[in-house]
N, C-alpha and C positions, 0 to 999 in steps of 0.2 A: 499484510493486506495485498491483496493481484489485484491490481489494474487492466482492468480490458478497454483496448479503444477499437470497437467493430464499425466499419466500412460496409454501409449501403453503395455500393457503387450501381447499382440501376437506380436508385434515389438518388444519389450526390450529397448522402449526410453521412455522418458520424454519430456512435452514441460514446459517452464514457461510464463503465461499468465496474464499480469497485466491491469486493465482499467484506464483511466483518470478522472478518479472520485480523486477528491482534501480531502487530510485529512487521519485521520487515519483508519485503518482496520483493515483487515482479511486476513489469507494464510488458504486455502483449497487445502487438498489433494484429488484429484478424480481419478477416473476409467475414460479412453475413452471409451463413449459410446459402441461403437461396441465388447468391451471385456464384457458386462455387460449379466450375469450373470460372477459374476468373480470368480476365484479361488486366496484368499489373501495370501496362504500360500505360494507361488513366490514367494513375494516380503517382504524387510526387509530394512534396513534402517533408513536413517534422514533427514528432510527438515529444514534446519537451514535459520531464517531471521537475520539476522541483519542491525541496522540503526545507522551509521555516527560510525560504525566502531565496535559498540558491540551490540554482542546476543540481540535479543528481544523474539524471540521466538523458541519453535524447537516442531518437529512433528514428531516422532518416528513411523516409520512401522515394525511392528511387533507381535508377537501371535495374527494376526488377519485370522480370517479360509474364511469366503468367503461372497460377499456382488453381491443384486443384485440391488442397489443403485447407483450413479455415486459417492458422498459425502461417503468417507473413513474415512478423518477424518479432522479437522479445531482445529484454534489456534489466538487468537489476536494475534495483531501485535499493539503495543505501537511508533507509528511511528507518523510525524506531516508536515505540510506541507513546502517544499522543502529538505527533508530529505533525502539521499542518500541512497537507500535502495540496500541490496544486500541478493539472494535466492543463497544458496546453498545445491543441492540435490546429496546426495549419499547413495545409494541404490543399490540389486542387485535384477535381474528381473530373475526367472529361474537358477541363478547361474549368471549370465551374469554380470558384474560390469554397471552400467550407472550412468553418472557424470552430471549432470549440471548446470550454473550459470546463475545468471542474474545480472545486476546494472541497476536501477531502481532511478529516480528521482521523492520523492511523489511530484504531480501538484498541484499547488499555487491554493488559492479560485478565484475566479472573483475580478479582480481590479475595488474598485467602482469608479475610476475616473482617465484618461489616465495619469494625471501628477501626482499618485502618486506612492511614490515604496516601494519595499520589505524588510522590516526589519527584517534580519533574526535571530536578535539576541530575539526580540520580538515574531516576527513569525505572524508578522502582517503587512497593507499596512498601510504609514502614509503621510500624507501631506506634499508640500514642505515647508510651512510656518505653524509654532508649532501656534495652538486654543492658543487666547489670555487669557483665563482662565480657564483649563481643568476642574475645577471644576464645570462650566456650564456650561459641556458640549451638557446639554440635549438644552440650547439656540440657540446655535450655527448653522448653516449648511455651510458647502465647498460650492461656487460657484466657480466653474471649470473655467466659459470665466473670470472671475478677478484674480483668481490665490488667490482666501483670504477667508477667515473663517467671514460670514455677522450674522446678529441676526438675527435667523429665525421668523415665525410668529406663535404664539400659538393657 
């Protein structure tokens, strides 16, 4: 999942913009187009991620003079999938205080098969009925209409 936090600096807001892309990422600090050429020295500040309840990452706006770039500034984010993610931005735009948040659930990969589910202590999808010998596994394939783990064909 990328994290976008765009800076209206002729408004004095913030938005947070996350996509559905499954897995871990990125938090990008941008400029809204339309302020581009920007003057950086407005703005100051912190963009703080955190996932399932601690810091992962932070984004400090500051001694930065001026950009005609939309990308200010970025940061991993150590996050994995269905992890509870939450942005908080504060910042002042002009002197102006602007606060904002987000909570954020990162989206699960593609489920390879309807009957199975989300182990999140794994952080994987697993079968209702455990592969009779995980050690060969590479034998093995799920067929979904039986509900069982068959020996595949080499």
């Amino acid at each position: 999942m990328k994290i976008d936090v765009v800076f209206d600096l002729s408004g004095n807001t913030c938005d947070i913009i996350a996509d559905e892309e499954p897995g871990t990422g990125i938090v990008f600090a941008k400029i809204a187009e339309n302020d581009i050429p920007a003057d950086l020295e407005k703005i100051n500040g912190t963009v703080l991620v955190s996932a399932n309840g601690s810091e992962i990452s932070r984004i400090v706006l500051d001694n930065f003079v001026a950009t005609d770039q939309e990308l200010v500034e970025q940061a991993p984010c150590d996050y994995s999938f269905g992890d509870e993610v939450s942005v908080e931005v504060n910042v002042s735009i002009d002197e102006v205080p602007v606060v904002a948040s987000a909570n954020l659930i990162v989206p699960l990969p593609v489920k390879p098969y309807e009957s199975w589910v989300w182990n999140s202590a794994e952080k994987k999808y697993e079968a209702p009925v455990e592969m009779p010998d995980a050690s060969l596994s590479h034998l093995y394939d799920w067929d979904e209409e039986s509900q069982a783990w068959v020996l595949g064909e080499e």
